[in-house]
C-alpha positions in Angstrom: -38.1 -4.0 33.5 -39.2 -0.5 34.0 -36.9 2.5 35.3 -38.1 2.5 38.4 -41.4 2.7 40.5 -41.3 6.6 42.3 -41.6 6.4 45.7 -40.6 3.1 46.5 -37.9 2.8 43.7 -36.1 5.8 45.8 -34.5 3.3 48.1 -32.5 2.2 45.1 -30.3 5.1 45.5 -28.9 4.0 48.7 -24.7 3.8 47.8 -24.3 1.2 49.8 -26.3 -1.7 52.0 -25.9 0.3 55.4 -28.2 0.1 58.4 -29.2 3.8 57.4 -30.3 2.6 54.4 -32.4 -0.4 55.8 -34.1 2.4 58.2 -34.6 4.6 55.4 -36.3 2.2 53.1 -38.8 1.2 55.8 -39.7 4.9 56.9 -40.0 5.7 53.1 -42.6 2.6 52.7 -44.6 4.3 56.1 -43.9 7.9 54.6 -45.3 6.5 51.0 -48.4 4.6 52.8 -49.7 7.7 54.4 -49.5 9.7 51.6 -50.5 7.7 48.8 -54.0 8.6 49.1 -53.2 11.9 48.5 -51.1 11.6 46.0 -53.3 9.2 43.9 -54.6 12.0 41.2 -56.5 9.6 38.8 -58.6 11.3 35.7 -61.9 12.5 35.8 -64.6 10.9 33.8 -65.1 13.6 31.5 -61.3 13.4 30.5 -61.6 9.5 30.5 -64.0 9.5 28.1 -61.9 11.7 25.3 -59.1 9.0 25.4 -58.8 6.3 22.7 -56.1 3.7 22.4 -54.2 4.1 25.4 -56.5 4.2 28.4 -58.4 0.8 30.0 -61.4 2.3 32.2 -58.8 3.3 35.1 -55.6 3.1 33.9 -53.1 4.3 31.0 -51.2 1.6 29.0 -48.6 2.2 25.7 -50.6 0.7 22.7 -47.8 -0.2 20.6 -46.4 -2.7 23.2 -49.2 -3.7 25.6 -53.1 -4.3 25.1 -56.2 -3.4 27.6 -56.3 -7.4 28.2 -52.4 -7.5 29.0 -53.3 -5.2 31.6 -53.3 -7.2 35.0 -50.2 -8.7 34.4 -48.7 -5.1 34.0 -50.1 -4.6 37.5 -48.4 -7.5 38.9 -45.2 -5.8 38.1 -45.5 -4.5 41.1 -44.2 -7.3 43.3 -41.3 -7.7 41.2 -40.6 -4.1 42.2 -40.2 -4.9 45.8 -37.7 -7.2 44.8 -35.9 -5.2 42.7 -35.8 -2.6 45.1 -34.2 -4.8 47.8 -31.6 -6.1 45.3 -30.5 -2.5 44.7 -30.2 -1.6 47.9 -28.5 -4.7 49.1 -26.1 -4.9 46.4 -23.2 -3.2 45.5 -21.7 -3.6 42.5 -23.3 -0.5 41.0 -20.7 1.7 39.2 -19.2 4.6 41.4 -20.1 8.5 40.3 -17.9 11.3 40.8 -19.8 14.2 41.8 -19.4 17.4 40.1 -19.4 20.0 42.7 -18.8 23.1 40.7 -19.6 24.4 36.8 -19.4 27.9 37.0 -22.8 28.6 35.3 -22.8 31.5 33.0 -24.9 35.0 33.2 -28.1 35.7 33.0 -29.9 34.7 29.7 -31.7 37.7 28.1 -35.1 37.0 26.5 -34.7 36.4 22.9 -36.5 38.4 20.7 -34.6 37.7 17.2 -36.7 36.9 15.0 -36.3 33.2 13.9 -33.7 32.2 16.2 -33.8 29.7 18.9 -31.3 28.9 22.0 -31.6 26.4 24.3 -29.7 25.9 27.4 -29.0 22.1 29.1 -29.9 23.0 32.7 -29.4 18.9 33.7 -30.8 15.8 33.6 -34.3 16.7 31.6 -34.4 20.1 32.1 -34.0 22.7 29.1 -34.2 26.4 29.4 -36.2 26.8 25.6 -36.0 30.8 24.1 -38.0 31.1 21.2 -40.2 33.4 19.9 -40.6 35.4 22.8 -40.9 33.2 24.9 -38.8 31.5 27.7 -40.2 27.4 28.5 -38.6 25.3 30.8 -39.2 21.3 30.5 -39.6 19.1 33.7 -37.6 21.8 36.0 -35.4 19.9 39.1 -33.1 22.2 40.8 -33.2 19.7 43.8 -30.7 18.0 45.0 -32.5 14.8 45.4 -35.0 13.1 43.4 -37.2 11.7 45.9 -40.6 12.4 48.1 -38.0 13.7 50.8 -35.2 16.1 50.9 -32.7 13.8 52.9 -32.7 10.6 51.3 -33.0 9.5 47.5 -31.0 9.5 44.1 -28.6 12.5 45.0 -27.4 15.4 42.5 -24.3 14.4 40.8 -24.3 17.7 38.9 -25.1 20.9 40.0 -28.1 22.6 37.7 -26.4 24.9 34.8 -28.1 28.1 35.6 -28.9 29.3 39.4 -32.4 29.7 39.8 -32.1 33.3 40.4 -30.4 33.7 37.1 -33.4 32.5 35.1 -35.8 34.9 33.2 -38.9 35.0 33.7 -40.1 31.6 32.9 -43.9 32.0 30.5 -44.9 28.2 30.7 -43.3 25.0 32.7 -44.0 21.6 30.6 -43.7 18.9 33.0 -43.8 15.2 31.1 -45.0 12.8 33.3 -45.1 12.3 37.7 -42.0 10.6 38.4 -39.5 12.3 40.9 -37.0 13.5 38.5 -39.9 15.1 36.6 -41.9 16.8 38.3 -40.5 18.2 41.6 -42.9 20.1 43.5 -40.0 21.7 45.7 -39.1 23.2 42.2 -42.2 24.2 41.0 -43.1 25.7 44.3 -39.9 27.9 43.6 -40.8 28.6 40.0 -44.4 29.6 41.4 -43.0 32.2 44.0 -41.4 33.7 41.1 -44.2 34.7 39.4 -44.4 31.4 36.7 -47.9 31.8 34.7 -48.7 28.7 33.7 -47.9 24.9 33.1 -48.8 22.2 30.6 -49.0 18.6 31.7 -50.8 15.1 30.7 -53.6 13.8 31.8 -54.3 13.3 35.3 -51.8 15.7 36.8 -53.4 19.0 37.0 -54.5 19.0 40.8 -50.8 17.9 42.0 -49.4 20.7 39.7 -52.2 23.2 41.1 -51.0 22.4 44.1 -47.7 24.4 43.8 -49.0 27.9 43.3 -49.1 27.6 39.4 -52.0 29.7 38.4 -53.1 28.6 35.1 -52.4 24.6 35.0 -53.6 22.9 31.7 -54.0 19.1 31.1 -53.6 17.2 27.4 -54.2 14.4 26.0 -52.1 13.1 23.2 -52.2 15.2 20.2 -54.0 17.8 21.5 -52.3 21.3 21.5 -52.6 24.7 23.6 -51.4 28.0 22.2 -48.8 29.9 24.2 -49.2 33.1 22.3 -50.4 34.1 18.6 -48.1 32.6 17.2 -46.8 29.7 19.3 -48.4 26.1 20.4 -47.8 23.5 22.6 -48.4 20.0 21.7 -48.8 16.9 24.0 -47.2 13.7 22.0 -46.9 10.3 22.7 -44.4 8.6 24.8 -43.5 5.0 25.6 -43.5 5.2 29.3 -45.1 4.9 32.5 -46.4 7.0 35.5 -46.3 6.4 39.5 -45.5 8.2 43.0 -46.5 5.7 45.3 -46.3 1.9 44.7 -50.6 1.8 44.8 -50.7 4.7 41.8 -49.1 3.0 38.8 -50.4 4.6 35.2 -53.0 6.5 36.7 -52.1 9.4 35.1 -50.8 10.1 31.3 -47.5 9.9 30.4 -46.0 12.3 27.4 -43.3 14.3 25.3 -44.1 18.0 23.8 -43.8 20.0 20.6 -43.4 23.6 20.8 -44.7 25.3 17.5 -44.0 28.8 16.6 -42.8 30.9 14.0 -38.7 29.6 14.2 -40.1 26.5 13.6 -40.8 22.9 15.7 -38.8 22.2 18.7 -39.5 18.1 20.1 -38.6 17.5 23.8 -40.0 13.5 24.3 -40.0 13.3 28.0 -38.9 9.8 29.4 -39.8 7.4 26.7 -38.5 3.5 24.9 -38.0 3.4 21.5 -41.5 3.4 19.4 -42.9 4.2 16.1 -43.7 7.4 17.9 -41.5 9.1 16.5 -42.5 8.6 12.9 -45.4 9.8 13.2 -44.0 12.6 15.3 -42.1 13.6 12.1 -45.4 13.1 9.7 -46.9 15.4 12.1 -44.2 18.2 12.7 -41.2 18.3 10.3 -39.1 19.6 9.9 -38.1 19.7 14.1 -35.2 21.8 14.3 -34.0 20.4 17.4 -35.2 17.2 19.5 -34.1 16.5 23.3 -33.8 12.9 23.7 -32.6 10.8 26.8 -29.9 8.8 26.8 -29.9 6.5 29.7 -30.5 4.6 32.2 -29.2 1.9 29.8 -27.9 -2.0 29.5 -24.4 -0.7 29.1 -21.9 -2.9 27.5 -19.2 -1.9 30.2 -21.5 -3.5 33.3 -21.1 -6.8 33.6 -23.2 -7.6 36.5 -26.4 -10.4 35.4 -28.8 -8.4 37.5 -29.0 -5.3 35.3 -32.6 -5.0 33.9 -33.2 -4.3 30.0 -34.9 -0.4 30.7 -35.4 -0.2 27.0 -39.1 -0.6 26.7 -39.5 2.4 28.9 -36.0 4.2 28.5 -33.8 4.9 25.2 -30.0 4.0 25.8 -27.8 5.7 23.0 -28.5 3.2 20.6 -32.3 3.9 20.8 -31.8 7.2 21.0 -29.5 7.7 17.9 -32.8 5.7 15.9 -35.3 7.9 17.3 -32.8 11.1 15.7 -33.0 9.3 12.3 -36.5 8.8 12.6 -37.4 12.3 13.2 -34.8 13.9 10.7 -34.2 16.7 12.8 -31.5 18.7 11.9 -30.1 18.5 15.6 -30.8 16.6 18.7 -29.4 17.0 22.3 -29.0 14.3 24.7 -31.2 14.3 28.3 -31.3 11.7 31.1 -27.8 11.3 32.2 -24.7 12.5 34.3 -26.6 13.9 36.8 -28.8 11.4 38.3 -27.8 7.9 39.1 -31.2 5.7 37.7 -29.1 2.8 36.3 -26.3 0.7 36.4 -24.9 2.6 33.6 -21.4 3.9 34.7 -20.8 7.8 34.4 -19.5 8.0 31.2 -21.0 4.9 29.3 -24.1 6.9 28.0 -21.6 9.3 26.3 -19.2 7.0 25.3 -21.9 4.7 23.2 -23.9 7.8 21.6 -20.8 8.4 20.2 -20.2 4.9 19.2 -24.0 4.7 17.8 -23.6 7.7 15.5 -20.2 6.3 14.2 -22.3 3.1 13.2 -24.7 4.9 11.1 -22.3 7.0 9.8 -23.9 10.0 11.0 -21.9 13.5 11.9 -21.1 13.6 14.8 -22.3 17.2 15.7 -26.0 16.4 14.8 -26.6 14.4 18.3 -24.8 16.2 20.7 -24.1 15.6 24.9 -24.4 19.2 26.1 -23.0 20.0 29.9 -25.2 21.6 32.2 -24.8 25.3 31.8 -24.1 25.0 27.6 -26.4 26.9 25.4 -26.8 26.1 21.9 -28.3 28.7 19.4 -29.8 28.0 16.2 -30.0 31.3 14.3 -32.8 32.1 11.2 -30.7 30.2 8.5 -32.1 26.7 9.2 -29.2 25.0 8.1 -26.8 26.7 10.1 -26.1 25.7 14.0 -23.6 27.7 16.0 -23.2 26.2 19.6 -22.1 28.6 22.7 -20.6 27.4 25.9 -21.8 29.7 28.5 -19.3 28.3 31.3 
């Protein structure tokens, strides 16, 4: 079972089965009907026609687990998703989050401008402040405190973002993954394009909701293909195993994807939402060594949850087992953990997606300082020796 379905999947965030919630999910389903027609981006013939082994005429599809003839049952998913909605909202034996309220975020980042060294910063959830180069690149930016269509209903911030807005530098590019709420957040990227941001990089299919914003310069890839930042640095669109949606009536009509950022300090791999795949092979063929990889670690199947509902998201979403594989796979020489803590997507309890990445890299024997689960606010600095990693907690 996928994550979720965006837009109607937000009434899964609902605590508890109140009669607000009831109210909420049918105003949302109105809310979504109107708007769906807008929101509906599809890709344009001439785009259409570039795309190989993961587009069916109208729609995108993940070649290494479903074929173009598999198609219309992947549509039908769709009823099941009412379904599943109503059992989330209905039920309640979904693990309780604390909420964080308070992480004392750190000063203002400089721009970096050593030569060879990298830093990134865990702003929460998917969202990495990347400094390389001379350049600062921010992945799937959400400073909001709901995920959702609407600010007063939805999957609520558990964690507060690790650096204030106004504390950011000057952001050069935004890489947004794919359309789902916690991904691409148009309150945020409204705020990011008051503040001057240039440019953003997306998949297939998303460019006019993007433009939308304020962005200036909005640039759509397919997989594999690669825009340069500067002279010296490139962005690559990669594959993901995942799926796109806003509305219930909009599924996969748009590209899902993960990036590469290129440049003289070497290859940095942020995958975006994404299963488990051989992706990530031939991510490596194509790119090592990757000095660091971002990799999400839930919504998961936890061990701790013992309710018969819970879905398997693993096709669509690593848990920490997946996750540590995918690090193998790659051989990077560090990975950081995305997707968790901050948002409540799962039935996962808080701490479960910690607790089993460290449990996955004590199975494989693996150090446990080359996966780590950074807090929000935490910067991590990778200096010109490539074997050397110094971590720096800006709290």
């Amino acid at each position: 079972m996928a994550k979720y379905c965006p837009g109607i999947m937000q009434m899964q965030y609902m605590k508890k089965p109140r009669l607000g919630a009831l109210i909420f999910s049918v105003v949302l389903l109105g809310l979504l009907s109107f708007t769906a027609c807008g929101a509906q981006q599809g890709v344009s013939t001439k785009k259409a026609q570039q795309i190989s082994d993961h587009f069916a005429g109208n729609v995108f599809f993940n070649p290494h687990v479903m074929q173009p003839s598999s198609l219309f049952r992947e549509s039908q998913t769709n009823r099941s998703i009412f379904w599943y909605a109503w059992r989330w909202l209905l039920n309640n034996d979904r693990p309780d989050w604390p909420e964080i309220k308070s992480i004392s975020p750190g000063a203002p980042l400089p721009r970096p401008f050593v030569k060879g060294m990298i830093t990134i910063t865990t702003v929460g959830h998917s969202t990495f402040l990347i400094q390389m180069d001379g350049l600062n690149i921010l992945t799937d930016p959400i400073w909001s405190d709901r995920c959702s269509p609407v600010s007063w209903a939805g999957p609520k911030r558990h964690k507060p973002p690790g650096i204030p807005m106004e504390d950011l530098p000057a952001i050069d590019v935004v890489l947004v993954s794919h359309n789902h709420y916690d991904h691409l957040d148009l309150p945020t990227l409204n705020r990011l394009a008051a503040r001057g941001t240039p440019q953003a990089i997306v998949p297939l299919g998303n460019l006019e909701l993007i433009r939308q914003t304020g962005i200036p310069v909005v640039q759509e890839l397919d997989w594999w293909q690669s825009v340069p930042l500067s002279s010296g640095v490139t962005i690559t669109l990669v594959p993901a195993q995942h799926f796109s949606s806003r509305t219930p009536w909009d599924r996969n009509e748009t590209l899902w994807g993960g990036f590469v950022v290129s440049g003289p300090s070497g290859n940095i791999y942020y995958s975006g939402d994404t299963g488990y795949g051989p992706h990530f092979l031939e991510i490596a063929r194509r790119f090592s060594p990757i000095r660091a990889a971002l990799l999400p670690i839930s919504p998961f199947r936890s061990q701790q949850v013992k309710t018969s509902f819970v879905p398997n998201f693993s096709a669509n979403h690593m848990g920490p087992s997946e996750a540590v594989l995918a690090h193998i796979d790659l051989k990077t020489q560090l990975s950081l953990a995305a997707h968790f803590q901050v948002f409540q997507l799962g039935w996962d309890g808080f701490d479960d997606a910690v607790s089993e990445l460290s449990a996955a890299l004590k199975e494989h024997d693996l150090n446990p300082g080359e996966f780590l689960a950074p807090s929000p606010g935490q910067t991590r600095e990778l200096n010109t020796a490539f074997s050397f990693f110094k971590p720096s907690n800006r709290r």
